[in-house]
RONU-550670 format. One record per atom (N, C-alpha, C): x, y, z; chain; atom name; residue in one letter. Coordinates in nm, 3 decimals, decimal comma, always signed. Layout:
{east=X; north=Y; up=Z; chain=A; atom=CA; res=A}
...
This chain:
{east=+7,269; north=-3,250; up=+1,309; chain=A; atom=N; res=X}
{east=+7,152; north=-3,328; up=+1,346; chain=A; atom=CA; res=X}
{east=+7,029; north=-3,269; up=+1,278; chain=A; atom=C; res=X}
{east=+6,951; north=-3,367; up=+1,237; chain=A; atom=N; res=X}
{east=+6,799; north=-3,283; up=+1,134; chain=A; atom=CA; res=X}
{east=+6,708; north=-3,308; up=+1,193; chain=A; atom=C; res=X}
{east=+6,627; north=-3,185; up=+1,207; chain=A; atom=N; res=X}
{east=+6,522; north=-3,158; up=+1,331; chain=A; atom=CA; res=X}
{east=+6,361; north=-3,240; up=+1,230; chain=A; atom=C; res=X}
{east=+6,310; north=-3,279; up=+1,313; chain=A; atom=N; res=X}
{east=+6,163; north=-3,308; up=+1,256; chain=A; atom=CA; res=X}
{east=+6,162; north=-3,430; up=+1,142; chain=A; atom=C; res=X}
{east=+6,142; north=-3,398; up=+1,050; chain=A; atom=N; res=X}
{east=+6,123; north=-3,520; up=+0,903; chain=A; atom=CA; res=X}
{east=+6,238; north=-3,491; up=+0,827; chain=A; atom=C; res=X}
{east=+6,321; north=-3,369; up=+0,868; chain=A; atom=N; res=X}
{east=+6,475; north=-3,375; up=+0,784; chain=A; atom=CA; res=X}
{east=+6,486; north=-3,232; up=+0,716; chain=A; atom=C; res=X}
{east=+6,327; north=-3,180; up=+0,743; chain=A; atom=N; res=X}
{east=+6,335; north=-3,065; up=+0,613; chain=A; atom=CA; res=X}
{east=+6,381; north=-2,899; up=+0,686; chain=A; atom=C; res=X}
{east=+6,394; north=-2,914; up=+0,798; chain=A; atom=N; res=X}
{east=+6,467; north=-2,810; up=+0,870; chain=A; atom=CA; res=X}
{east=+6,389; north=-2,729; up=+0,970; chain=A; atom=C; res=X}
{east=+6,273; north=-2,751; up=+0,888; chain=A; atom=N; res=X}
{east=+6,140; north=-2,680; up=+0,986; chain=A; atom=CA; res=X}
{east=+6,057; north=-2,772; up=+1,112; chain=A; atom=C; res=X}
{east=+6,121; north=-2,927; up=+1,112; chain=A; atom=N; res=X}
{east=+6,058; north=-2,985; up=+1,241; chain=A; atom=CA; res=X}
{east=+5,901; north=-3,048; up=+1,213; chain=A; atom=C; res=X}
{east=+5,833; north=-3,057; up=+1,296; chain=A; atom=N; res=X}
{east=+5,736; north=-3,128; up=+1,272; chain=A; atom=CA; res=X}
{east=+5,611; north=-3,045; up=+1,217; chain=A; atom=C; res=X}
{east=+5,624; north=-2,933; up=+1,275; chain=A; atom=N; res=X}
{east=+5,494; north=-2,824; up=+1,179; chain=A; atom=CA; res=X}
{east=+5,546; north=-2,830; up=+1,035; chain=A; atom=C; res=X}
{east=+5,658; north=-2,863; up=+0,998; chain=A; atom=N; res=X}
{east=+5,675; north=-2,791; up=+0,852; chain=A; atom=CA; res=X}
{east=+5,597; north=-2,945; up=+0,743; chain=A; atom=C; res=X}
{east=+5,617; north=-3,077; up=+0,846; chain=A; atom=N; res=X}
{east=+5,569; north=-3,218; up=+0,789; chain=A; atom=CA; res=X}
{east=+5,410; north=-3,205; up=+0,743; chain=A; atom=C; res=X}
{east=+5,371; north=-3,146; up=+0,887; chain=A; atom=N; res=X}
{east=+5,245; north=-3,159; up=+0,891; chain=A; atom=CA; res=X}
{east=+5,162; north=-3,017; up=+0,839; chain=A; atom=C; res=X}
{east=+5,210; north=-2,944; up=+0,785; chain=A; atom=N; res=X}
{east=+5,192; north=-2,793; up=+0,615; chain=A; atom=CA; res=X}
{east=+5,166; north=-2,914; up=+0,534; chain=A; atom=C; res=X}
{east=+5,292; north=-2,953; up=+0,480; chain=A; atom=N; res=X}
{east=+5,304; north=-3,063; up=+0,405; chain=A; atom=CA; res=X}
{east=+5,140; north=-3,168; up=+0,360; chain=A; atom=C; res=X}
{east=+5,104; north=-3,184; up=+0,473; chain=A; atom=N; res=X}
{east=+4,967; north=-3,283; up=+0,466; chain=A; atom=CA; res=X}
{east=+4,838; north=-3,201; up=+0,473; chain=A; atom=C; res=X}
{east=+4,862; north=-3,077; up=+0,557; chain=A; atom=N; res=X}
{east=+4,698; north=-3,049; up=+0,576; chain=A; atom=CA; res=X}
{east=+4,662; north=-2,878; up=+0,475; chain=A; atom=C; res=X}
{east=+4,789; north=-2,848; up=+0,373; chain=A; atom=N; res=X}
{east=+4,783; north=-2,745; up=+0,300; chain=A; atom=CA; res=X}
{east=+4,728; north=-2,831; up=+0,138; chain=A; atom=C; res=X}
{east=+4,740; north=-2,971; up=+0,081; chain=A; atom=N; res=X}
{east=+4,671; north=-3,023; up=-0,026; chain=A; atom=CA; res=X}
{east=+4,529; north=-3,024; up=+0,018; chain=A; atom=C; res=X}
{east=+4,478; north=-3,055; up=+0,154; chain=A; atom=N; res=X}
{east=+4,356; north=-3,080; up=+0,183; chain=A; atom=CA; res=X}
{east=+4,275; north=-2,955; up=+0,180; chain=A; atom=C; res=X}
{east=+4,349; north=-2,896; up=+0,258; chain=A; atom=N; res=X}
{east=+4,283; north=-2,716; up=+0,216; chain=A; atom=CA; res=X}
{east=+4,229; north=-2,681; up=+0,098; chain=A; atom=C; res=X}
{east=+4,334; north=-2,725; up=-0,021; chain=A; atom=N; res=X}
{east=+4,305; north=-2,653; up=-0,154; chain=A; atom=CA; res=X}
{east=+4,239; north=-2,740; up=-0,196; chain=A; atom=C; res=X}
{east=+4,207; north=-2,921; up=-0,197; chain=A; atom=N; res=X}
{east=+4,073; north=-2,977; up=-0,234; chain=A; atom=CA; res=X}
{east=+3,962; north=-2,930; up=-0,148; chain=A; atom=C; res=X}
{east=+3,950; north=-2,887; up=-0,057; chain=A; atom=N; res=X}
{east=+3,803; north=-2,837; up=+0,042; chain=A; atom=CA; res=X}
{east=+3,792; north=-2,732; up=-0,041; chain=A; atom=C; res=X}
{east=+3,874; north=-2,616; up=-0,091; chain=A; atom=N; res=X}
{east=+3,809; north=-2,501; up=-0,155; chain=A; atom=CA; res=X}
{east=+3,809; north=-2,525; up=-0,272; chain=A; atom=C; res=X}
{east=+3,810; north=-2,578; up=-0,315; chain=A; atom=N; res=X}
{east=+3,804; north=-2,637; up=-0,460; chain=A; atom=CA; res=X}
{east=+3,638; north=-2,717; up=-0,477; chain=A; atom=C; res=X}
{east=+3,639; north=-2,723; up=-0,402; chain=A; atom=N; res=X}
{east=+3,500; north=-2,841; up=-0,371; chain=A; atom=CA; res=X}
{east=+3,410; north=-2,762; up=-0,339; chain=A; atom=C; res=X}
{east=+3,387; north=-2,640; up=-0,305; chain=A; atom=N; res=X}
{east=+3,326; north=-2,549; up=-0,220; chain=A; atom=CA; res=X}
{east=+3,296; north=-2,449; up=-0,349; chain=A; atom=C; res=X}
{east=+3,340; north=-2,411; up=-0,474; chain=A; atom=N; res=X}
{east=+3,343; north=-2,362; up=-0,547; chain=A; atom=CA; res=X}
{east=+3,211; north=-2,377; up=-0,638; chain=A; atom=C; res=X}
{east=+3,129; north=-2,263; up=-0,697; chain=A; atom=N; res=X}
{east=+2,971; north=-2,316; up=-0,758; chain=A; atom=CA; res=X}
{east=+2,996; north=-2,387; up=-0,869; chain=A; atom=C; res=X}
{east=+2,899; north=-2,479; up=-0,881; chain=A; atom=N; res=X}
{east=+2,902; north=-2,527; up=-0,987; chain=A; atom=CA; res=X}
{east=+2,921; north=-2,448; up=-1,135; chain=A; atom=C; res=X}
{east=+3,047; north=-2,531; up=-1,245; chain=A; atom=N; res=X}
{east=+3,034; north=-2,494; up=-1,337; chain=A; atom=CA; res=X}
{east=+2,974; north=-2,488; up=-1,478; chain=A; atom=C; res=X}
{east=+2,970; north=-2,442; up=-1,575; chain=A; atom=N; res=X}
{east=+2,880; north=-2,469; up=-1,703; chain=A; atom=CA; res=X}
{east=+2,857; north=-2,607; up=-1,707; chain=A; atom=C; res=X}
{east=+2,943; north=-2,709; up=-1,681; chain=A; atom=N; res=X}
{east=+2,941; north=-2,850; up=-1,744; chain=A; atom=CA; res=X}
{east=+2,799; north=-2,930; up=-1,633; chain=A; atom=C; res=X}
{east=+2,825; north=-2,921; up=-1,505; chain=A; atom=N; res=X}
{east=+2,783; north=-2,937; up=-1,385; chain=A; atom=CA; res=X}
{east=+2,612; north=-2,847; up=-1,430; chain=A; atom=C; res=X}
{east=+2,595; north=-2,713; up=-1,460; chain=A; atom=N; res=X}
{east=+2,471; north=-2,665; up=-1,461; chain=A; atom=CA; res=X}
{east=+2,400; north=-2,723; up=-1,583; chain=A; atom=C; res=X}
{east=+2,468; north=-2,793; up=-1,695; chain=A; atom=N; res=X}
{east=+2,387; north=-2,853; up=-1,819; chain=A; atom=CA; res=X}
{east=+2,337; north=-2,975; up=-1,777; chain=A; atom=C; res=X}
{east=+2,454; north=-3,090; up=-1,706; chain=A; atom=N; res=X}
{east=+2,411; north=-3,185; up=-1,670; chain=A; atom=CA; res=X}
{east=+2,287; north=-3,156; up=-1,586; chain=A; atom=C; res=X}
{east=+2,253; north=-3,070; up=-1,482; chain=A; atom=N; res=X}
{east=+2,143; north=-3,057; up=-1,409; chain=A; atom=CA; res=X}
{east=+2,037; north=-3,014; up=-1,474; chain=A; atom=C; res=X}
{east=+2,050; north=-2,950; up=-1,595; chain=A; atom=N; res=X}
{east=+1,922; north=-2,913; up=-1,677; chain=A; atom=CA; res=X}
{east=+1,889; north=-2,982; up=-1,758; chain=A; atom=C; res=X}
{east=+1,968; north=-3,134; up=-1,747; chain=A; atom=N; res=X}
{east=+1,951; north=-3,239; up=-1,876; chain=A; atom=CA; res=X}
{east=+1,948; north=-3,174; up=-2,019; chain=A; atom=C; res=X}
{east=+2,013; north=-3,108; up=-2,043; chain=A; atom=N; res=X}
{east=+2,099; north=-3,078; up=-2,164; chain=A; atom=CA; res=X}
{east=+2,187; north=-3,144; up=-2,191; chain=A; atom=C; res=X}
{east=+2,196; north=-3,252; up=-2,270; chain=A; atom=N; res=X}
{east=+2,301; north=-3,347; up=-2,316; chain=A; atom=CA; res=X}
{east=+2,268; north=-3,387; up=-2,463; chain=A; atom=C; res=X}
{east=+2,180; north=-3,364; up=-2,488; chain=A; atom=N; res=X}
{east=+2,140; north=-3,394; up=-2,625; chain=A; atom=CA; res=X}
{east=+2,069; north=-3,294; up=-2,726; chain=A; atom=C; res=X}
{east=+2,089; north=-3,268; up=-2,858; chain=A; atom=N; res=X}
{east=+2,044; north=-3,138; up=-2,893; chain=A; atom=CA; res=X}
{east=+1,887; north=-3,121; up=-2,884; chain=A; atom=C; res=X}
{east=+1,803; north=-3,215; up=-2,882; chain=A; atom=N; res=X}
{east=+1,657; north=-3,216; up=-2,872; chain=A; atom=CA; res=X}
{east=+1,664; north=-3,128; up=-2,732; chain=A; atom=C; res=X}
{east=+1,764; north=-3,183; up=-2,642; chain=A; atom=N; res=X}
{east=+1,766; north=-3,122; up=-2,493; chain=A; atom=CA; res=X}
{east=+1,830; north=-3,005; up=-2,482; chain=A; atom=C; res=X}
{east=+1,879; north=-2,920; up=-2,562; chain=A; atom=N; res=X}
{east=+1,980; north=-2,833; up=-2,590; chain=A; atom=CA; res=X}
{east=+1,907; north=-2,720; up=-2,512; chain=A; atom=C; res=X}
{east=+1,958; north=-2,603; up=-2,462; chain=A; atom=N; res=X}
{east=+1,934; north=-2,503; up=-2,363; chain=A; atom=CA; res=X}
{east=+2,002; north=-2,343; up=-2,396; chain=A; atom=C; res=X}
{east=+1,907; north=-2,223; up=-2,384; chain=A; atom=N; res=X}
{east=+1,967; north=-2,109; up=-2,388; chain=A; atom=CA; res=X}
{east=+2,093; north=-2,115; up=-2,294; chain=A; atom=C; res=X}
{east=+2,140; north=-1,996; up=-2,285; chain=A; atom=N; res=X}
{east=+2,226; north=-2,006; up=-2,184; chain=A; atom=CA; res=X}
{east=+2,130; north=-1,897; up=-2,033; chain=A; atom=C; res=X}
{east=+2,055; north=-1,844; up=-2,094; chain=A; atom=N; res=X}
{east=+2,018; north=-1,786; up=-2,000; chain=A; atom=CA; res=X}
{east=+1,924; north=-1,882; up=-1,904; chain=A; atom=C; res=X}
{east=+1,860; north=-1,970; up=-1,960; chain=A; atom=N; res=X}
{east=+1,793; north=-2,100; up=-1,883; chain=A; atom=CA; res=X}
{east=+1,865; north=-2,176; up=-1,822; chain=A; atom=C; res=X}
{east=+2,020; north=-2,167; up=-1,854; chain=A; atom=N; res=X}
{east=+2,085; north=-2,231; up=-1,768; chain=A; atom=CA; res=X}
{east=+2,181; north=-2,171; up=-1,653; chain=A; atom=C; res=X}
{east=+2,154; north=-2,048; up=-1,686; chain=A; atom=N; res=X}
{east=+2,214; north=-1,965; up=-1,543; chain=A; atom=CA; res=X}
{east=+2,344; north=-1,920; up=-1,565; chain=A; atom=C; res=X}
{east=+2,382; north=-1,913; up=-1,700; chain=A; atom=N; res=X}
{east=+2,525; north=-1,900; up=-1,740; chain=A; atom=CA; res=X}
{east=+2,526; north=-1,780; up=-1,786; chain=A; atom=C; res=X}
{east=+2,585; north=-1,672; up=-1,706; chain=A; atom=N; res=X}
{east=+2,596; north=-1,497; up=-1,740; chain=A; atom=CA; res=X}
{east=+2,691; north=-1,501; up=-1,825; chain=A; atom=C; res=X}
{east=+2,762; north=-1,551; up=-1,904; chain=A; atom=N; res=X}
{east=+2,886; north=-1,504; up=-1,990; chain=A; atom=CA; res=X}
{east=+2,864; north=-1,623; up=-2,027; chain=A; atom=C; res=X}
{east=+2,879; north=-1,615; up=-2,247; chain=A; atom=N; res=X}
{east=+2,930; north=-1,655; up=-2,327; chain=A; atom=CA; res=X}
{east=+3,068; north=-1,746; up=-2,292; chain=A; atom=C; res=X}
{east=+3,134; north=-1,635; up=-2,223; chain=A; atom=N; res=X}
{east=+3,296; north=-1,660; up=-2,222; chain=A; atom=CA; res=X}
{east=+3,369; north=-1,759; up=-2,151; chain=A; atom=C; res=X}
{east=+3,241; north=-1,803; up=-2,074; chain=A; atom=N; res=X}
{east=+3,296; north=-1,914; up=-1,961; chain=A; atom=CA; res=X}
{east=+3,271; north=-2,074; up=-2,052; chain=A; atom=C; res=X}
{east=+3,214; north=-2,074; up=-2,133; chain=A; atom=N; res=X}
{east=+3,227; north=-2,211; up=-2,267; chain=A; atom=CA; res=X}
{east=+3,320; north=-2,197; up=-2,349; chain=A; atom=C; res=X}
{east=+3,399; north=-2,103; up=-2,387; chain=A; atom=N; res=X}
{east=+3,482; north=-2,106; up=-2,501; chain=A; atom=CA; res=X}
{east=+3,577; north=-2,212; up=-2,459; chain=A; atom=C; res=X}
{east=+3,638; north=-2,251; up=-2,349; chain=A; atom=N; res=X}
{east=+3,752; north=-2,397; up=-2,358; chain=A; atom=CA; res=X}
{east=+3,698; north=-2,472; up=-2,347; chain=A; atom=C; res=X}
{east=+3,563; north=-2,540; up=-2,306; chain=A; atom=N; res=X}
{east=+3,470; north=-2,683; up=-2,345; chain=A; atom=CA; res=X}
{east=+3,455; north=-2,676; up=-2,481; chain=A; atom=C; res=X}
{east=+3,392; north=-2,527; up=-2,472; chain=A; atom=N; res=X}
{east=+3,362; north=-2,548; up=-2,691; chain=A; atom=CA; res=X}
{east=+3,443; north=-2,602; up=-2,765; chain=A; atom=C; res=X}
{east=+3,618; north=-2,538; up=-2,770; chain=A; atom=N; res=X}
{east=+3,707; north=-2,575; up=-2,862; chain=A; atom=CA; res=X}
{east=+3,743; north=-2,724; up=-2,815; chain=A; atom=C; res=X}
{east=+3,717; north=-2,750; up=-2,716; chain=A; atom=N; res=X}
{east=+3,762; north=-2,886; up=-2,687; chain=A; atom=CA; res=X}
{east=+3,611; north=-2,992; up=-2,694; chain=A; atom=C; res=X}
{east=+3,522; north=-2,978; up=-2,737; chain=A; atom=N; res=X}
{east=+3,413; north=-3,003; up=-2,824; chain=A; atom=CA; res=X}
{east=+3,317; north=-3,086; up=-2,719; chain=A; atom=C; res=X}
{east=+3,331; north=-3,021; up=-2,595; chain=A; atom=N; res=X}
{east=+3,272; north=-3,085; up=-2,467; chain=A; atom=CA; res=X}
{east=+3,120; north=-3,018; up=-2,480; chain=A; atom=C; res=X}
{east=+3,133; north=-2,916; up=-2,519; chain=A; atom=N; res=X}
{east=+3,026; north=-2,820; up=-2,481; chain=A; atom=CA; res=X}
{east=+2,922; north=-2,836; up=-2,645; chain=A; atom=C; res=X}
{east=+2,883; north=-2,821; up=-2,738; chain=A; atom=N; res=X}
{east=+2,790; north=-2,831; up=-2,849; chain=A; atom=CA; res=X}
{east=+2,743; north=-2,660; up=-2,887; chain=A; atom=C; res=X}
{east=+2,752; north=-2,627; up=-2,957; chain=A; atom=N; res=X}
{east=+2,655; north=-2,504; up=-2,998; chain=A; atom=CA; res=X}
{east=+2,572; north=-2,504; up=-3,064; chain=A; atom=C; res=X}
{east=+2,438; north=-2,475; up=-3,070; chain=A; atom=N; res=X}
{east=+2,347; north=-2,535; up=-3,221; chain=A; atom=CA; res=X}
{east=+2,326; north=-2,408; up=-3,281; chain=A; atom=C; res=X}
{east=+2,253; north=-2,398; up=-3,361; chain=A; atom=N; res=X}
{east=+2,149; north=-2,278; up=-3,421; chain=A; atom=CA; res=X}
{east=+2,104; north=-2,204; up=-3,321; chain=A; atom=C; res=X}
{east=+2,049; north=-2,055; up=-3,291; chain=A; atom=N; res=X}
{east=+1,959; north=-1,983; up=-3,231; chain=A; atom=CA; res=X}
{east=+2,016; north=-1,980; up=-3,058; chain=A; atom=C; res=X}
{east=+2,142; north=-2,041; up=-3,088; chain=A; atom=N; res=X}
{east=+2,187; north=-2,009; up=-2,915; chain=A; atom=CA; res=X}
{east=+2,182; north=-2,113; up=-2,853; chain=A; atom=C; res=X}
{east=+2,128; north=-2,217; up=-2,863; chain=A; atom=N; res=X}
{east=+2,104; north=-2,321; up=-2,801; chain=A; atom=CA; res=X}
{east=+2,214; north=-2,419; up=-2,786; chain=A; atom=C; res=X}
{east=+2,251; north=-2,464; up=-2,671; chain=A; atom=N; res=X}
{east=+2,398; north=-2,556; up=-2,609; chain=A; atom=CA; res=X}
{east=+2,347; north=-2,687; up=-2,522; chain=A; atom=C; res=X}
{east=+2,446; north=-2,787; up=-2,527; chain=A; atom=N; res=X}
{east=+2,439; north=-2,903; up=-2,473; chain=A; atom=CA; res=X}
{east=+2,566; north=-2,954; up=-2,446; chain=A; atom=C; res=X}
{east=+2,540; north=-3,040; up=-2,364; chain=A; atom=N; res=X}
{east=+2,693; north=-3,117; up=-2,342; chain=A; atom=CA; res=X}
{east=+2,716; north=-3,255; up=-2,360; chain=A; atom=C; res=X}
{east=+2,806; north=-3,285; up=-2,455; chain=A; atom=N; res=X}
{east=+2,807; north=-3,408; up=-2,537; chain=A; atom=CA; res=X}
{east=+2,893; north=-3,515; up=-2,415; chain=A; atom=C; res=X}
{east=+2,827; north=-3,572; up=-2,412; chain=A; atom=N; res=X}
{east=+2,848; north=-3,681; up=-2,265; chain=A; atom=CA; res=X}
{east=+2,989; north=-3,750; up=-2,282; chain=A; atom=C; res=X}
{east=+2,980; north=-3,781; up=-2,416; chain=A; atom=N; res=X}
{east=+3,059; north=-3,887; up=-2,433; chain=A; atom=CA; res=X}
{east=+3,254; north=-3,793; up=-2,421; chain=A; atom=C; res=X}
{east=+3,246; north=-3,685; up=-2,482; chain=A; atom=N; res=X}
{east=+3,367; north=-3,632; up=-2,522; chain=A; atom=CA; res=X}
{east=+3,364; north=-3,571; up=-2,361; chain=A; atom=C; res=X}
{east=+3,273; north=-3,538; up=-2,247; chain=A; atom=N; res=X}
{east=+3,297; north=-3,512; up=-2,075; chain=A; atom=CA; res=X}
{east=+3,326; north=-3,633; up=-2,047; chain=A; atom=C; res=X}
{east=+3,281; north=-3,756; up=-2,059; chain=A; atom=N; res=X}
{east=+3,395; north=-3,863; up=-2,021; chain=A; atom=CA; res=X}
{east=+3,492; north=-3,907; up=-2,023; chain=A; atom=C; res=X}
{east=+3,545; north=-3,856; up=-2,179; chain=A; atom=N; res=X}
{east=+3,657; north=-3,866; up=-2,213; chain=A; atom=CA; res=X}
{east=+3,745; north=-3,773; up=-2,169; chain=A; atom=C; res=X}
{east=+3,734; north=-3,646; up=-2,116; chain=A; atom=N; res=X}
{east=+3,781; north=-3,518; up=-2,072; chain=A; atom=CA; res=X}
{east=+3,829; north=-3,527; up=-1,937; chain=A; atom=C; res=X}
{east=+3,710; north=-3,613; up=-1,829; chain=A; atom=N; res=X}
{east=+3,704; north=-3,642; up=-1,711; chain=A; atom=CA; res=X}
{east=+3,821; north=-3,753; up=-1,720; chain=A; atom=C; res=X}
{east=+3,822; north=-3,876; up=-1,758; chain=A; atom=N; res=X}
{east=+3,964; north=-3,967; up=-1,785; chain=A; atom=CA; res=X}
{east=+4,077; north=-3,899; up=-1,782; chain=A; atom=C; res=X}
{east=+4,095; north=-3,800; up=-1,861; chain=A; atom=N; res=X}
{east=+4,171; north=-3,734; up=-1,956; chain=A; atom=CA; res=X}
{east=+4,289; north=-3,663; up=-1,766; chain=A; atom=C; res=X}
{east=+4,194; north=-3,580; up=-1,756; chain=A; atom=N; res=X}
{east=+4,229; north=-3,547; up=-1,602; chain=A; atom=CA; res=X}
{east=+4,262; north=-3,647; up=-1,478; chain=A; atom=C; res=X}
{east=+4,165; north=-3,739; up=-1,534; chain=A; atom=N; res=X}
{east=+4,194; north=-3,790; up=-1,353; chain=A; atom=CA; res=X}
{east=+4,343; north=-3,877; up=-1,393; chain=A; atom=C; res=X}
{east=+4,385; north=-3,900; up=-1,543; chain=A; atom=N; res=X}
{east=+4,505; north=-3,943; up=-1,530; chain=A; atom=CA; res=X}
{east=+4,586; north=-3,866; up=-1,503; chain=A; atom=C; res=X}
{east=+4,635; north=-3,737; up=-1,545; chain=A; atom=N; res=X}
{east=+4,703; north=-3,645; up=-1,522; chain=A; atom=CA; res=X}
{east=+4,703; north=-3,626; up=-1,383; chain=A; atom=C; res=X}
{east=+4,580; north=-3,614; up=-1,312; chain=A; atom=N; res=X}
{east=+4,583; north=-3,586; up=-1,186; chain=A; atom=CA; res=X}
{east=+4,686; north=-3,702; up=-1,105; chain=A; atom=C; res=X}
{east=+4,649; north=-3,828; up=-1,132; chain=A; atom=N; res=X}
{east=+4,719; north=-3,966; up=-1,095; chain=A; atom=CA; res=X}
{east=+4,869; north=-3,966; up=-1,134; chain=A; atom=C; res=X}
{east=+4,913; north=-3,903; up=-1,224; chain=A; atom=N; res=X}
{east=+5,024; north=-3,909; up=-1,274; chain=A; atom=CA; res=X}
{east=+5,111; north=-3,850; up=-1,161; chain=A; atom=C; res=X}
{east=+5,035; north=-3,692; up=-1,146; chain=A; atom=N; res=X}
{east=+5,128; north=-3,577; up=-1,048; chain=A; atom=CA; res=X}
{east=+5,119; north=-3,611; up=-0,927; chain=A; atom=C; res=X}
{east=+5,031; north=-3,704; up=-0,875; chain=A; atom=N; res=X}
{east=+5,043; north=-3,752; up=-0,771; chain=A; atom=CA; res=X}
{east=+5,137; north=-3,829; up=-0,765; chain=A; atom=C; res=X}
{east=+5,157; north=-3,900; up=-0,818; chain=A; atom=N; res=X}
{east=+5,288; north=-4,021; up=-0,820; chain=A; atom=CA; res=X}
{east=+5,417; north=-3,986; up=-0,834; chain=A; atom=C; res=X}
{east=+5,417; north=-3,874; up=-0,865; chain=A; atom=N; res=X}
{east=+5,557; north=-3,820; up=-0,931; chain=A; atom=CA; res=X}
{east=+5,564; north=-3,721; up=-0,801; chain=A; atom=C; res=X}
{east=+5,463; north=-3,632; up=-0,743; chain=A; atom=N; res=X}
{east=+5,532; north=-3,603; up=-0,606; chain=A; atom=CA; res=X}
{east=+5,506; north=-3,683; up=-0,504; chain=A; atom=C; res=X}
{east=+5,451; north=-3,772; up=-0,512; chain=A; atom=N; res=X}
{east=+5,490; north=-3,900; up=-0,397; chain=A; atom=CA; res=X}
{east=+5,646; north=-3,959; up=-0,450; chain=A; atom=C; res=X}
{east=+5,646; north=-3,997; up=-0,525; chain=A; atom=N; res=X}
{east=+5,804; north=-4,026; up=-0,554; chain=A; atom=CA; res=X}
{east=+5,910; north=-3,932; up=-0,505; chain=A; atom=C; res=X}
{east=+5,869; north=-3,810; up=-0,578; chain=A; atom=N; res=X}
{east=+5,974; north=-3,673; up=-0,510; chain=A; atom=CA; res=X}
{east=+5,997; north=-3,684; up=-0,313; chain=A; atom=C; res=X}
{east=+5,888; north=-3,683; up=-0,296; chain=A; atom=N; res=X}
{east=+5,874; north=-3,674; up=-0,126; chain=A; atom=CA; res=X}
{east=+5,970; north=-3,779; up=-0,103; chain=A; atom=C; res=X}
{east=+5,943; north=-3,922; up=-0,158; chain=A; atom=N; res=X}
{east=+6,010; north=-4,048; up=-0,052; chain=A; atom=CA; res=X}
{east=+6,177; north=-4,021; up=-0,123; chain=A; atom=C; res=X}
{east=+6,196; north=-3,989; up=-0,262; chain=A; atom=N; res=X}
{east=+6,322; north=-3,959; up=-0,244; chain=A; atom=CA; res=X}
{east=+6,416; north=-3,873; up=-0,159; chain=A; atom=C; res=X}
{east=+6,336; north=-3,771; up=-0,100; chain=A; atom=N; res=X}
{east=+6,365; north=-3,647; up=-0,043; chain=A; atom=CA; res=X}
{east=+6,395; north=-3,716; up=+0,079; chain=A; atom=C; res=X}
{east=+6,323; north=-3,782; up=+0,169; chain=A; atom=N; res=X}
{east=+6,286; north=-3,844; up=+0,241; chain=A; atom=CA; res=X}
{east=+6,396; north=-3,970; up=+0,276; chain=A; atom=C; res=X}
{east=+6,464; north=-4,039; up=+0,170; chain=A; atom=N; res=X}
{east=+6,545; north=-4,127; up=+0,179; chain=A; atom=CA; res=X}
{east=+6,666; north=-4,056; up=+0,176; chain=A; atom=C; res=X}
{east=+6,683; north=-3,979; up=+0,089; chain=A; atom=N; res=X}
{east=+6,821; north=-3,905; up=+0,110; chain=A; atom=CA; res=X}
{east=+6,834; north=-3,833; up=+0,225; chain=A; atom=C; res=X}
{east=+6,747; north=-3,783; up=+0,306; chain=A; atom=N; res=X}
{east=+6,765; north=-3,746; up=+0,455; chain=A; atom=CA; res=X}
{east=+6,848; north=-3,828; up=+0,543; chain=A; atom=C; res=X}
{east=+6,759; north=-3,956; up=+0,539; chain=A; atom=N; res=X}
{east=+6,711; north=-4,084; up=+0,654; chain=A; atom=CA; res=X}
{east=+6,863; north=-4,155; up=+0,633; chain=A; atom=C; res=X}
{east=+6,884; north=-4,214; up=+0,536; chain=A; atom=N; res=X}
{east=+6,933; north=-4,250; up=+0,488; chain=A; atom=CA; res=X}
{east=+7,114; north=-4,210; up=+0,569; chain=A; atom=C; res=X}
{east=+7,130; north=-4,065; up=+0,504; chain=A; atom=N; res=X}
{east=+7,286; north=-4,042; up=+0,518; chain=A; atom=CA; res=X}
{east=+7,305; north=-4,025; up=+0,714; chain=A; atom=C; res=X}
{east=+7,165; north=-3,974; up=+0,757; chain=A; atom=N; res=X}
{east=+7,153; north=-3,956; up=+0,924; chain=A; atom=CA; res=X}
{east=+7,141; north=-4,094; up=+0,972; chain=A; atom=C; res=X}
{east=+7,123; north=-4,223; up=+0,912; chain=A; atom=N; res=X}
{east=+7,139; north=-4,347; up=+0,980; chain=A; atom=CA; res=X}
{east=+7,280; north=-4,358; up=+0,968; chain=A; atom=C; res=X}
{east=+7,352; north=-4,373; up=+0,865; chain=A; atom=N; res=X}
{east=+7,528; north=-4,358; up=+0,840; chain=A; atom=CA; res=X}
{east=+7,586; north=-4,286; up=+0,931; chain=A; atom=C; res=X}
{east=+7,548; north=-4,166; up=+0,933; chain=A; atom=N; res=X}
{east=+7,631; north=-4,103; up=+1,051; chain=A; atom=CA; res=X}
{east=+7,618; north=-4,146; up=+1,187; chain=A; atom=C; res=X}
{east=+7,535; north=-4,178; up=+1,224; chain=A; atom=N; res=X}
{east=+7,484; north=-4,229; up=+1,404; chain=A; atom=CA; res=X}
{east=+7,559; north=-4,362; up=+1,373; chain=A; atom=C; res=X}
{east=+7,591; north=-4,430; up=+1,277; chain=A; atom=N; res=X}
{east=+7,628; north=-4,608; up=+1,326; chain=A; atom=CA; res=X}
{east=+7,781; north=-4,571; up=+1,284; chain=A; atom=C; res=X}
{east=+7,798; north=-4,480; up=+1,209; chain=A; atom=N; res=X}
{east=+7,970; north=-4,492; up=+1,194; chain=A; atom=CA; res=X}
{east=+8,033; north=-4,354; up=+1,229; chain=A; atom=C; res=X}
């Protein structure tokens, strides 16, 4: 006989399941803003608008190097950075499909998991 939603642990182990993704978006959300987030607020998006890094509150070089190579971020002459709008929109897409994807693919995982439980425990109770 399978205790709870099938997975052995009963109804606390269902409900981990639901309120441990929400956890990690709340701290995720809770996290300071990053380089991309502090340019947009200093209206740095364009090189006329372009910004030290120290005007923008950014203690390390090192935290732009994966926008840079991925050409989100701009470097000009004399230090000065911006963030090219168009290639953060495209970046932002870029994610929220991926994000959409893994969602679907462990929503799929779950209801298969889920049917192969239900499924063989309805068979057994009727025959």
């Amino acid at each position: 006989m399978t205790q709870g939603f099938g997975f052995g642990g009963g109804m606390g182990m269902g409900l981990g399941m639901i309120i441990m993704p929400i956890s990690i978006i709340l701290m995720i959300r809770r996290q300071p803003p990053g380089p991309l987030k502090l340019m947009l607020r200093a209206g740095a998006t364009s090189p006329a608008m372009a910004r030290k890094l120290t005007t923008l509150g950014i203690a390390r070089p090192s935290m732009l190097s994966a926008d840079l190579k991925r050409g989100t971020i701009i470097r000009l002459e004399g230090g000065r950075y911006y963030l090219d709008q168009s290639a953060y929109r495209r970046s932002r897409w870029r994610q929220a499909i991926i994000i959409a994807f893994v969602i679907s693919a462990g929503t799929a995982l779950v209801v298969a998991m889920l049917l192969e439980v239900i499924i063989p425990s309805m068979t057994d109770a009727t025959g």
